[in-house]
Every structure is written in C-alpha cells, then in structure tokens.
C-alpha positions as a Markdown table, in Angstrom:
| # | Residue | x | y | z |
|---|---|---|---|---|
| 1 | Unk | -2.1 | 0.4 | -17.3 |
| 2 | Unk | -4.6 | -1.3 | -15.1 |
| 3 | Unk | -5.3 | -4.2 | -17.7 |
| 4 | Unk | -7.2 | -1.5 | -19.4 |
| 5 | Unk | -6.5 | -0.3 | -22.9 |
| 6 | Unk | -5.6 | 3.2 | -24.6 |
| 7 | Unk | -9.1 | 3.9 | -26.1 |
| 8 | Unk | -10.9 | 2.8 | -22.6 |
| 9 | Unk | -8.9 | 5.2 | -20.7 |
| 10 | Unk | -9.4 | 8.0 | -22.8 |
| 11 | Unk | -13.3 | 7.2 | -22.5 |
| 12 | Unk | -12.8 | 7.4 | -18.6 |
| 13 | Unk | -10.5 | 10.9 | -18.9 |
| 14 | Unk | -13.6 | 12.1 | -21.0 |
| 15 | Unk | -15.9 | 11.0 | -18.5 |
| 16 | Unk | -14.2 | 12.7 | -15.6 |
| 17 | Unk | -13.5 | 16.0 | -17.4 |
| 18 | Unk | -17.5 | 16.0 | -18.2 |
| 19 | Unk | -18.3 | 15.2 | -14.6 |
| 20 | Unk | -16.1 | 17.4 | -12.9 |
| 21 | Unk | -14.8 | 19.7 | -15.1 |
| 22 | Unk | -12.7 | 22.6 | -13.8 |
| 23 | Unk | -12.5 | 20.9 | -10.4 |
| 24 | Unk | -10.9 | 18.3 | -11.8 |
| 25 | Unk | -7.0 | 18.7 | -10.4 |
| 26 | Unk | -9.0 | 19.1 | -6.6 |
| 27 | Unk | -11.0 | 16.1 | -7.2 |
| 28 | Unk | -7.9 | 13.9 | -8.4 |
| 29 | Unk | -5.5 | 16.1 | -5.4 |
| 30 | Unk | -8.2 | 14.2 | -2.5 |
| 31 | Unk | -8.0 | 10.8 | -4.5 |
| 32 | Unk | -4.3 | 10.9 | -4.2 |
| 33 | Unk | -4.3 | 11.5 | -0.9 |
| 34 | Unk | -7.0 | 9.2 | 0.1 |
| 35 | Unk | -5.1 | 6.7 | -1.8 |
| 36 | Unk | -1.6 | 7.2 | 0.0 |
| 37 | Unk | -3.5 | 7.4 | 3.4 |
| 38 | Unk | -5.4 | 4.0 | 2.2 |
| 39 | Unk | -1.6 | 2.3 | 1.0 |
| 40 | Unk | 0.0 | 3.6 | 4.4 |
| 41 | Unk | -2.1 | 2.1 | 6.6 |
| 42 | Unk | -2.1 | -1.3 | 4.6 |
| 43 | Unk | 1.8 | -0.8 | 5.1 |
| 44 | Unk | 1.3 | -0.4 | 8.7 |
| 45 | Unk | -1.2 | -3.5 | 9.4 |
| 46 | Unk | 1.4 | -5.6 | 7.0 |
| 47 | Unk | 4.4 | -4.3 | 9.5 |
| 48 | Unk | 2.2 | -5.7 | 12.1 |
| 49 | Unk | 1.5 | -9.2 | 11.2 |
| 50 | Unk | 5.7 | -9.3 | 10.3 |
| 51 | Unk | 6.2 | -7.9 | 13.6 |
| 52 | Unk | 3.9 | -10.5 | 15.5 |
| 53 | Unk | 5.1 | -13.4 | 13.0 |
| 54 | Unk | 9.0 | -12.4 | 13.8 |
| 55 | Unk | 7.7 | -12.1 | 17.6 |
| 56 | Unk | 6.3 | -15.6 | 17.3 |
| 57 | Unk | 9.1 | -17.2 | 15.5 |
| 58 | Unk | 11.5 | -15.7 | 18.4 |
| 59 | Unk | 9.8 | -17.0 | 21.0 |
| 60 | Unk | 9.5 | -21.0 | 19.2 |
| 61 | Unk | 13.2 | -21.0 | 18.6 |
| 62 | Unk | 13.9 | -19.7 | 22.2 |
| 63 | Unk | 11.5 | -22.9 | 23.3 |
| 64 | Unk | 13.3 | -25.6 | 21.0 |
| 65 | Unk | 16.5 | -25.8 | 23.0 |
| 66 | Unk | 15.1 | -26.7 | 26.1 |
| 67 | Unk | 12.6 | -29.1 | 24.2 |
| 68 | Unk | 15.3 | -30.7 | 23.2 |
| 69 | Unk | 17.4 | -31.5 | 26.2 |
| 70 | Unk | 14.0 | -33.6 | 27.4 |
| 71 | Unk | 14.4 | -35.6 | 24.0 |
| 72 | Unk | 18.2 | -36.5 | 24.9 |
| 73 | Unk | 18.6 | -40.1 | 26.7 |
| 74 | Unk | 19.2 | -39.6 | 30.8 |
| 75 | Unk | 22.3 | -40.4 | 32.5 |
| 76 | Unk | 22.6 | -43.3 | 34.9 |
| 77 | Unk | 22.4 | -42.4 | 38.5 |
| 78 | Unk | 26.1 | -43.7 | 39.6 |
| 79 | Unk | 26.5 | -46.6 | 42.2 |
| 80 | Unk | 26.6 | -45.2 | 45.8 |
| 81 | Unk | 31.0 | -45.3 | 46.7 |
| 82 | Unk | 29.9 | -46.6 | 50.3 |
| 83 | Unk | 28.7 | -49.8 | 51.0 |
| 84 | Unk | 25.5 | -50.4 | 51.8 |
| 85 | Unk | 24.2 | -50.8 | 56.0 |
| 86 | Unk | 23.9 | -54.2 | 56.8 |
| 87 | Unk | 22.1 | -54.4 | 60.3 |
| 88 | Unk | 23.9 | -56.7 | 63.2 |
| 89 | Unk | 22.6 | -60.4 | 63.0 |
C-alpha cells in the first residue's frame, strides 16, 4: 500500500497513536474529509478542462466543413446565351 512495506506502516500507526492518542479517530475523521473535499475538486477542475477540450473540438469540426468547400476547385462562369452588342459601323 503506498509503495511502502508492512513493518514501515506499522512504525507510522505507532507514531500516530503516540502523537495523538485518543483523538486519534477525530484526527483521521478531518483527514478523510479533507481528502475527499481535496479529490472532488481535482474531479471538478478535470470535468473542466474535458468540458472546454469537448467545447473546443465542437467548435473545429463545425469550422472544417466550410474550410473545405474553399479547398474544392470553382466552377466555370457559363458563356453569356446572348450574343454580344456589336455597335453600328
């Protein structure tokens, strides 16, 4: 558990019980919940930066299709159907 072995953890359980001693279940009660309010708000900044990346990613899709109608070859103008105005000579 934490990369730390049996006998090391029993050395930090003794240490705690020695500095703390009865208030030991309040002390560890606040460090849980610091922790969990600590996790919760990592969650919510990481639901942010997906929000703002999915946000992003949206709005580069909805730009490609019109990006890619200037990248398609332009049609011809057609020939005029009447001929053109020859002034009197």
């Amino acid at each position: 558990m934490f990369g730390l072995s049996p006998f090391e953890l029993m050395v930090i359980g003794v240490i705690a019980v020695v500095l703390f001693g009865g208030n030991l279940p309040e002390v560890a009660r606040k460090f849980g919940s610091s922790y969990r309010d600590v996790r919760r708000t990592l969650n919510d900044v990481q639901q942010q930066f997906r929000e703002a990346e999915y946000e992003a990613k949206r709005a580069l899709t909805m730009d490609t299709p019109a990006s890619t109608k200037l990248d398609e070859p332009e049609e011809e103008p057609e020939e005029p159907s009447a001929p053109k105005f020859k002034p009197p000579a």
